[in-house]
C-alpha positions in Angstrom: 99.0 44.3 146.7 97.4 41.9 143.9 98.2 39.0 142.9 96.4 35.8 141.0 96.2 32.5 142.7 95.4 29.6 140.2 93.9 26.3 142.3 94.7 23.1 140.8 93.3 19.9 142.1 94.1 16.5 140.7 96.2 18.8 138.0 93.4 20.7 136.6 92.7 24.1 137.1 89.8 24.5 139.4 89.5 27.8 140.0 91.5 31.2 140.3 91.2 33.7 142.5 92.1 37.4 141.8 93.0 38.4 145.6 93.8 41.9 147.0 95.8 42.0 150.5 96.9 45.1 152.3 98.1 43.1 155.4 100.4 42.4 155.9 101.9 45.5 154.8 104.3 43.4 152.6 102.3 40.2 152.1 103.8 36.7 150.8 102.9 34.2 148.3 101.9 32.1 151.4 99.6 34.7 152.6 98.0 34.4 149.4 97.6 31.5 149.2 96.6 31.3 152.8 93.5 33.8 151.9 92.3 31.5 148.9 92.6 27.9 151.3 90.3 29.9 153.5 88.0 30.5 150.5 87.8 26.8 148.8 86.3 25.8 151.9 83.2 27.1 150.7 83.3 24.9 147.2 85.9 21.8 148.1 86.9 19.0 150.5 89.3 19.2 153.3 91.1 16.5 151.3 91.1 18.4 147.9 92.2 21.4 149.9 94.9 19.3 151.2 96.2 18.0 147.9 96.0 21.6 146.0 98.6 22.8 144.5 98.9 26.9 144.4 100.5 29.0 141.6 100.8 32.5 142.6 101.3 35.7 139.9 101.3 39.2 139.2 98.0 40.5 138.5 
């Protein structure tokens, strides 16, 4: 499955992330958004991480 997950921080967009999942076999918006908090780590703060806000959509 595919899905976007836009990344705001401090209300700007910061990034999005065009993410592909096959597992679960039926993934959730959470495990979306639970690939892409893996992924910031890499470019962003545990605090900015903490204060994200996650908006997930069709591809």
């Amino acid at each position: 499955m595919r899905k976007l997950v836009d990344v705001f921080i401090s209300d700007r967009l910061r990034a999005t992330y065009h993410v592909v999942l096959d597992e679960p076999a039926n993934p959730s918006d959470q495990d979306f958004i639970a690939y892409v908090k893996s992924r910031l780590l890499q470019s962003f703060t545990a605090d900015e991480i903490a204060t994200a806000k996650f908006v997930v959509r069709q591809a």
